[in-house]
N, C-alpha and C positions, 0 to 999 in steps of 0.2 A: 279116512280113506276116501270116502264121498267128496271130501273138501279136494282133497288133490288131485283127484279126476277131475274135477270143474276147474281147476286151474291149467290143469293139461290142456281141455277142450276150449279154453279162453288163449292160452299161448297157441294153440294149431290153429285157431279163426283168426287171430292175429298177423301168424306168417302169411296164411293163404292170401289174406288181405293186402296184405305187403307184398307178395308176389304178384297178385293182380295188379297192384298202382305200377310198379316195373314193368309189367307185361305190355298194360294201358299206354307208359308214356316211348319203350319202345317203338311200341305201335305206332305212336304219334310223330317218334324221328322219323321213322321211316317213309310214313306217308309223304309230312314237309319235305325231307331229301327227294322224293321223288317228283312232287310242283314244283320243288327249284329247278331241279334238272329239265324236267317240259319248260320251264318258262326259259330256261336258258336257251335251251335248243329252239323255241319256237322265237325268241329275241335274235339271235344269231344266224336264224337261217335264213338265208337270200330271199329278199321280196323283188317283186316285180317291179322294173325300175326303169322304163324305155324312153330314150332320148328324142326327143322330135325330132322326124325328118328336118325342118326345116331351121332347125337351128344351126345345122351342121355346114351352110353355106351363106348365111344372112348378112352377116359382119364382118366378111372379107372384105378389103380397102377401106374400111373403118378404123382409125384410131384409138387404140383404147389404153385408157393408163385410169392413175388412183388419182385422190386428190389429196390433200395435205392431213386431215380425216381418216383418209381409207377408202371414200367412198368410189363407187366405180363411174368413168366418165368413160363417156363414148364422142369424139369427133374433136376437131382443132380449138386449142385454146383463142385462136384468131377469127371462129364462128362471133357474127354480131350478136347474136342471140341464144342468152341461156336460158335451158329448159332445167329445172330441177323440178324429180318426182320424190314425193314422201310416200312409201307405201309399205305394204304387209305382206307379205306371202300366204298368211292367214286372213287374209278379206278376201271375201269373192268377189265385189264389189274392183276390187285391187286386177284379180283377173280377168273380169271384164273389161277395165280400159287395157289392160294387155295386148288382148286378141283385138279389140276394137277400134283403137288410137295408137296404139305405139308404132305399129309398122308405120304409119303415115309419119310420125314422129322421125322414126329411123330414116327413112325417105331423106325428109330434110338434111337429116344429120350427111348423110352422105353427098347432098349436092352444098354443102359447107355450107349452110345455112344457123345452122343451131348446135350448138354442145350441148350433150345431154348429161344428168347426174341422176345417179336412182343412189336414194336414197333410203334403207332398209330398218323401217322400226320393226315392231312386231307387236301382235296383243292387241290389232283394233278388230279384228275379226273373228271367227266363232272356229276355224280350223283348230285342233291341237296341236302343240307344240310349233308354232309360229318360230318360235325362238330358235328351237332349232334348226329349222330351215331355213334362217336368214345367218346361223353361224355356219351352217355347212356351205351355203353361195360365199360367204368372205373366204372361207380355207380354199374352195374349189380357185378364186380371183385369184390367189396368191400361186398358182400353176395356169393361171391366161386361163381360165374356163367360168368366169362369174357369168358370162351371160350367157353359156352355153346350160350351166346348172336354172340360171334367172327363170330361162322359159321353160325347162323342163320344170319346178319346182310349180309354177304356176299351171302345166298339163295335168300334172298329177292332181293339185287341186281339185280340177276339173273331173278326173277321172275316176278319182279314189275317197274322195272328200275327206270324212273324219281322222282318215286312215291314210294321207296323203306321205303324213312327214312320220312315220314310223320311222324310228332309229336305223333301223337294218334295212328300211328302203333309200335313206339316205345314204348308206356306205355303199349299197347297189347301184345307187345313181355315178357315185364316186367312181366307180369302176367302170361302168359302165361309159363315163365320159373319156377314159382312156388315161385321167391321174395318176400318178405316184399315189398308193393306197397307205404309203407308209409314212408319206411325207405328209398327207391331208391329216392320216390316224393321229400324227403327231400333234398337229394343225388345232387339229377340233379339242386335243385336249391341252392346248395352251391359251393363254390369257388373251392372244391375237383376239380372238371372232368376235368375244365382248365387250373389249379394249374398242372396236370400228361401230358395234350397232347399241353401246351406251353412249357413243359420240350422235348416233345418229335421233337416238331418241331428247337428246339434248337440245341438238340442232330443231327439232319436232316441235316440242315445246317453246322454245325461244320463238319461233314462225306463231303461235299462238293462235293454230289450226284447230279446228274439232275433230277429224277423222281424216280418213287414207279412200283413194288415193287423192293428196293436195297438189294443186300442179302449181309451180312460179314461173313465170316468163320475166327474164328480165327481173327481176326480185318483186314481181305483180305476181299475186295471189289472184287465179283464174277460177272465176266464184264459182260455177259450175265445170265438173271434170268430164265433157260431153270430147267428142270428136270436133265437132261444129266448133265450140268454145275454145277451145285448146286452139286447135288450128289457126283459128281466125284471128287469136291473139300473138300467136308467131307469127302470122302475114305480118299482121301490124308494126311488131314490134322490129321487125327484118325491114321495111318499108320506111320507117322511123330512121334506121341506124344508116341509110343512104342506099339499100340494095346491092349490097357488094356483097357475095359471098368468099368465103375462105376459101383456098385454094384445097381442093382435095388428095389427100397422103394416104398413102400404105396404113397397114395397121400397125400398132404401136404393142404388142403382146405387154399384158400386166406382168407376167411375170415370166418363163423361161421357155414354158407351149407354148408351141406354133400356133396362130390364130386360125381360127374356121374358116372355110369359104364361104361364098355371098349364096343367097338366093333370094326370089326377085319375091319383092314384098307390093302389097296392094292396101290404099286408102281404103279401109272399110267405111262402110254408111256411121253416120255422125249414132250414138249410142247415148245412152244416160249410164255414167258411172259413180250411183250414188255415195258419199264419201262414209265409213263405217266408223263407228265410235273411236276414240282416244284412248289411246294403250294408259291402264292403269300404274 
């Protein structure tokens, strides 16, 4: 009798025990189901994505198309002087010649002095997700909007830092720039965006550069990426080619957008844009 009581009270700690591990791993879908659902929600909800004023008017009567690559070029193939930039959207480094030297840059481009090529690696700088802020500028190119995304992607740098290229602040930007939301969604999940900035990180290598931003004039590697330096190397090289510039053209939309209007850009003071480590 005593014996089968104690095997009663061993079967009943048994169950309870059993019901506890159910109860426990219940417990535990239920928590996980409810982090996926906050990360869900907190991934998908609109982040703050604002487009610079001034990009909205810069690159009007600027020509812009792709090059045989992908890459994006700005002004007439009949410019004496080419400017190719290697850079990151993840270098800070990358956004200070931005703000510093490119408008001057731009300048040129517009009185048909220089064609411009930017050139999109990623991974020389300390931003997250580089990568994919140089796939979301290729999808935006592919509806006329890469330099409309270019500069905004570099504001945000500036504004947001680590927190710049969050996924759902990039789809906000998308929209925000006035895209096809469906034709980009489709964009970023096709083979395009990787297919243009594996070509670009090829082309990186091959130049057997150390870091971003690398400026070339003319297929000359400008040893320092300053204002002063840059510039005075397109005098040069435009003064070299006879001083003729290209006749200036409408803009040439990369893809089926209407291109942006101009707004008036200024030579900033010469800057130091130290160049950031070489993408892994």
């Amino acid at each position: 009798m005593g014996r089968t009581r104690t095997l009663e009270r061993r079967k009943e700690r048994e169950q309870q025990r059993k019901r506890q591990r159910q109860t426990a791993v219940l417990v535990g879908i239920v928590v996980v189901a409810v982090v996926l659902v906050g990360l869900i929600l907190v991934i998908n909800q609109p982040a703050e994505a604002p487009i610079p004023d001034y990009t909205t008017a810069r690159y009007e009567g600027i020509a812009q198309s792709k090059n045989a690559q992908g890459f994006p070029v700005l002004g007439s193939d009949a410019a004496p002087v080419k400017v190719e930039e290697y850079s990151s959207f993840d270098c800070t480094a990358c956004a200070l010649f931005h703000s510093s030297t490119f408008p001057a840059i731009l300048e040129r481009v517009r009185q048909g002095q220089v064609q411009f090529t930017f050139i999109s690696v990623y991974g020389t700088g300390s931003i997250t997700n580089g990568q994919g802020a140089a796939r979301a500028a290729v999808c935006a190119g592919e509806q006329g909007k890469f330099w409309q995304m270019h500069d905004a992607l570099f504001d945000w740098q500036s504004a947001y830092g680590n927190q710049a290229f969050a996924q759902n602040r990039l789809a906000s930007g998308a929209s925000n720039l006035g895209i096809d939301r469906g034709a980009w969604d489709q964009c970023m999940a096709s083979a395009l965006p990787n297919t243009v900035i594996d070509a670009a990180r090829q082309s990186f290598q091959l130049q057997n550069v150390t870091g971003t931003p690398s400026i070339f004039v003319n297929g000359s590697l400008v040893q320092q990426a300053t204002a002063e330096a840059v510039l005075a190397a397109i005098d040069q090289a435009f003064a070299q080619s006879g001083g003729v510039a290209a006749p200036t053209t409408e803009a040439t939309p990369e893809a089926t957008a209407a291109p942006a209007a101009e707004a008036t850009t200024e030579a900033a003071a010469p800057a130091e844009a130290t160049p950031e480590a070489t993408p892994g």
